[in-house]
Each structure stands twice: as structure tokens, then as C-alpha cells.
C-alpha positions in Angstrom: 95.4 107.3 81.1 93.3 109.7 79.3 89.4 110.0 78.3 89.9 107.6 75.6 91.9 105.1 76.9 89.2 105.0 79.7 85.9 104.2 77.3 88.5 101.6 75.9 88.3 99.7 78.8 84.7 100.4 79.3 84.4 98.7 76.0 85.6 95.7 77.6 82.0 95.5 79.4 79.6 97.1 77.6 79.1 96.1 74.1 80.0 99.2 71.9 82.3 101.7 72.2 79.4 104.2 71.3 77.8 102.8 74.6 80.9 103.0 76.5 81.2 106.6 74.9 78.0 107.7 76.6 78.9 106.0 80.1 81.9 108.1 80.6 80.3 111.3 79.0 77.2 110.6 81.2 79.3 110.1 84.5 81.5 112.8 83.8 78.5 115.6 83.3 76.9 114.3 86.2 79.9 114.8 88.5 80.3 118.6 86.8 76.3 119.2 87.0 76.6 118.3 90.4 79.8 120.6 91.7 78.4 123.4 89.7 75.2 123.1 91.9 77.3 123.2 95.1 76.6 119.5 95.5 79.4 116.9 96.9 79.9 113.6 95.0 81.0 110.6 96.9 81.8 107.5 95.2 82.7 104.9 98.2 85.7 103.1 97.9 87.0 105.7 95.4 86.9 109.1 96.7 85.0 112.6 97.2 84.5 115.7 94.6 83.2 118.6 96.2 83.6 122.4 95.6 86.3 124.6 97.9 86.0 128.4 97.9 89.3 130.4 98.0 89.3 133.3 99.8 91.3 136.3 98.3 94.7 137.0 98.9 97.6 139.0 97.4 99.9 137.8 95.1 103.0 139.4 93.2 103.3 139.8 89.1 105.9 137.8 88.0 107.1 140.4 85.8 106.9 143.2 87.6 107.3 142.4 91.1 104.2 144.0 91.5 101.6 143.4 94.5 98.2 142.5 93.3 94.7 141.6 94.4 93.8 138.0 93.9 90.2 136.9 93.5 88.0 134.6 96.0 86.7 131.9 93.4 85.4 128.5 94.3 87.7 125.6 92.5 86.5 121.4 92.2 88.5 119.5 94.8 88.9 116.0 94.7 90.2 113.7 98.1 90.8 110.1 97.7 89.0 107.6 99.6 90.6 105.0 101.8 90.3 102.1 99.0 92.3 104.7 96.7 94.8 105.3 98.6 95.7 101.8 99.7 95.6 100.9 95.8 98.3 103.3 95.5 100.2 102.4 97.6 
């Protein structure tokens, strides 16, 4: 399923796909506004997104075999909530 195929089924509630349009774009930049403030999203039953920090490390250059210095960045992270996981299952 990708970003369209999901406001098609928010279609199914709402009454336009403009309207379903701005439901996924709205969720999805509040879930980004929040991470980028350091904030965690938790959506009950579904799961968590919250922002993990990596520290740095040394990696190897494919091509070269050389050793190099690796960044510490901070990357999304998403876990699944119990609900989730027992869906998938």
C-alpha cells in the first residue's frame, strides 16, 4: 500500500478525495512536525514514532576497503504496538 492507495480508502469515509487528501497530508506532517521537535507520537493500539540518536562508529568503504568515520545522527524509529503485532500475526 502506498500514499495513494491509503486516501483511497480514506475516501471511503470522508466525502471527497480532496478531504481525504488533506487527512493523510495533515496526519502525516503532524507525525514529522512532531519527531523533528524531539517529540514521541503514540497512537494506542497502533504503535510508537519517536526519534533514536546513533552514536558514531567506524565503517569500511565498499570500494576501497577503507576504514572511515561514521556520523552520530538522530534517525525516526517506529515500534509496533501490541494491537499491530497481533494483526500481523
Amino acid at each position: 500500500m502506498n500514499k495513494q492507495d491509503l486516501i483511497n480508502e480514506v475516501v471511503q469515509v470522508v466525502k471527497t478525495k480532496n478531504q481525504a487528501l488533506a487527512a493523510v497530508n495533515c496526519i502525516l506532517q503532524t507525525i514529522t512536525q512532531a519527531l523533528q521537535k524531539g517529540e514521541t507520537v503514540t497512537l494506542t493500539g497502533f504503535g510508537t514514532f519517536k526519534v533514536d540518536n546513533r552514536k558514531a562508529r567506524k565503517g569500511r568503504n565498499p570500494k576501497t576497503g577503507e576504514e572511515i568515520k561514521i556520523k552520530a545522527k538522530k534517525v525516526p524509529k517506529f515500534i509496533a504496538g501490541k494491537a499491530l503485532k497481533d494483526a500481523v500475526q
